[in-house]
N, C-alpha and C positions, 0 to 999 in steps of 0.2 A: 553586422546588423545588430540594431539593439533588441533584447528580447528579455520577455516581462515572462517570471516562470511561481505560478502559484504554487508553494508545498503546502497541502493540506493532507495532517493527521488526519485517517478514520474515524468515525463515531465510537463510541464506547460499545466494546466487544463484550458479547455473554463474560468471555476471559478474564476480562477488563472491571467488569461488576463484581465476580466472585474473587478475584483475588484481593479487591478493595477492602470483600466483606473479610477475609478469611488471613491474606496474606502468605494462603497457600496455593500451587501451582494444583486447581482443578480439576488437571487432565483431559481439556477440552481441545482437538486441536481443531488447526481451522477456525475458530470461533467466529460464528458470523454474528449481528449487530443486535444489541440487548433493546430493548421497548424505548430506555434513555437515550442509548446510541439512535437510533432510527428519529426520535427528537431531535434530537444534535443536527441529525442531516437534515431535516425537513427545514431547519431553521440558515442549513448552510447553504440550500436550495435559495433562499430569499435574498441572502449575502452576497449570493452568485450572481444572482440573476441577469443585471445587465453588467458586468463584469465579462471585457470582450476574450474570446478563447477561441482558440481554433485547433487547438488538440488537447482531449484529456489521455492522460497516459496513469494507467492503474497497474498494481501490485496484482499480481494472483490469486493473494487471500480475500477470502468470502468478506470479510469488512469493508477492505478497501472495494471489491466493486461495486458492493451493495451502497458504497458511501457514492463512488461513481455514478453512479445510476440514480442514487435519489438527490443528489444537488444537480446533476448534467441531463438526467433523462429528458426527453423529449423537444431538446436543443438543436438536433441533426446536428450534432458534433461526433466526428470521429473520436472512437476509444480505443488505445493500443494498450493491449495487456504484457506489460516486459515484467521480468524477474530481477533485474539487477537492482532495483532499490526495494526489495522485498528486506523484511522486518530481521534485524540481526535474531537467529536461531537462540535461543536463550529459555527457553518457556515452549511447554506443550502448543499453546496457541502458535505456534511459528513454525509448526509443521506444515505442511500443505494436502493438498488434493490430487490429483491426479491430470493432466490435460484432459481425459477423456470423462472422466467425473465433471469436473467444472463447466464442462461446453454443454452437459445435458442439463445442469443448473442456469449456464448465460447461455443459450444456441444462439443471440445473436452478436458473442464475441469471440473472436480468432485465438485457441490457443494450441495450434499445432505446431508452432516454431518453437514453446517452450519446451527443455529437456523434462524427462521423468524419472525421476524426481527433480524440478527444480529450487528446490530449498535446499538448503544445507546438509551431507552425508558424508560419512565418509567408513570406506571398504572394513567389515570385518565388527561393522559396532552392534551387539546385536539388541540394546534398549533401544527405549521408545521414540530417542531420540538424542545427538548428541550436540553439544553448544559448538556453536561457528565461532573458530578462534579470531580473535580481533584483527590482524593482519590479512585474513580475508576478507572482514567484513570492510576494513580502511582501503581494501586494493578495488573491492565493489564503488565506496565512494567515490573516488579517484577517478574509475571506467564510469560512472552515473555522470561526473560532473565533462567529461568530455562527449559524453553522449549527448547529452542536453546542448549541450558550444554545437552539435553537429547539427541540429535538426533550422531545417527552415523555418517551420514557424515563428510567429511571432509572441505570440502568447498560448502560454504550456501552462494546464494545470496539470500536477502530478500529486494523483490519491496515493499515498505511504502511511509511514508509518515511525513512530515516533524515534525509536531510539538510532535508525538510522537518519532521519533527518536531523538530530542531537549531531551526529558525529558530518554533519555537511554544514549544519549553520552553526553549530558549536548554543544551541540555544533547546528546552524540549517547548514541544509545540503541545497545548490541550486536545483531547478529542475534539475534533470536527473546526479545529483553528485551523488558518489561512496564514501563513508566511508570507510574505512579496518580493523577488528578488529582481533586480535590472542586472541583467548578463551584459 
């Protein structure tokens, strides 16, 4: 079956603004969507609009759903929230929340299938956070891009995130950009 799967980068994250200004790591994780960013989407909302879709599938982090929500809201489009193309670990912002944090932030998105911690750990690190070696984050591309070949729909938009979409199209995408691929 042919299927049409929109990758669209986030808006520009709080993260995203100060590291512009500063070019240092913040310490903001999570970063949900800066005054600009939240721009970006309203204008992504317009881009969308009749752009046919029948599942959006979003990232965990607070950008991506807030990016979900303000181009898809009020669509009666199903929203799945998966981990596997969440943002390669690299940066404070690319920590995450919690399932049980997050659901009291979206209560009307399902996030009890994901694990806890589902970003990137590993046993024994005791900072703030440690970087997702590339080899995991290539063996996630690999499982995203047979994930996507498995689903029925026909047209998938998927909220992410840039540097993992860099390492799927080999291209980076701007905040609140639209890729177009035919599977």
């Amino acid at each position: 079956m042919a299927r049409t799967v929109h990758l669209i980068r986030h808006g520009q994250s709080t993260f995203n603004a100060q590291m512009s200004l500063t070019g240092v790591d913040p310490m903001l994780f999570d970063a949900p969507l800066s005054d600009l960013g939240k721009e970006q989407v309203a204008d992504l909302r317009g881009q969308m609009a009749d752009v046919p879709v029948d599942l959006v599938v979003t990232s965990p982090f607070t950008r991506a759903i807030q990016t979900s929500m303000g181009a898809f809201g009020g669509r009666e489009l199903p929203v799945q929230v998966e981990a596997i193309h969440r943002e390669h670990l690299a940066a404070s912002c690319d920590v995450g929340r919690s399932p049980a944090e997050l659901v009291n932030d979206f209560p009307h998105l399902t996030f009890d299938h994901l694990d806890d911690p589902w970003w990137h750990t590993e046993d024994g690190h005791d900072g703030p956070f440690i970087r997702e070696p590339q080899d995991v984050l290539m063996d996630r591309v690999k499982r995203f891009r047979g994930w996507i070949a498995s689903r029925p729909e026909e047209h998938i938009a998927v909220v992410g995130h840039g540097t993992f979409f860099y390492m799927l199209i080999d291209r980076f995408l701007n905040n609140a950009e639209v890729h177009t691929l035919d599977f």
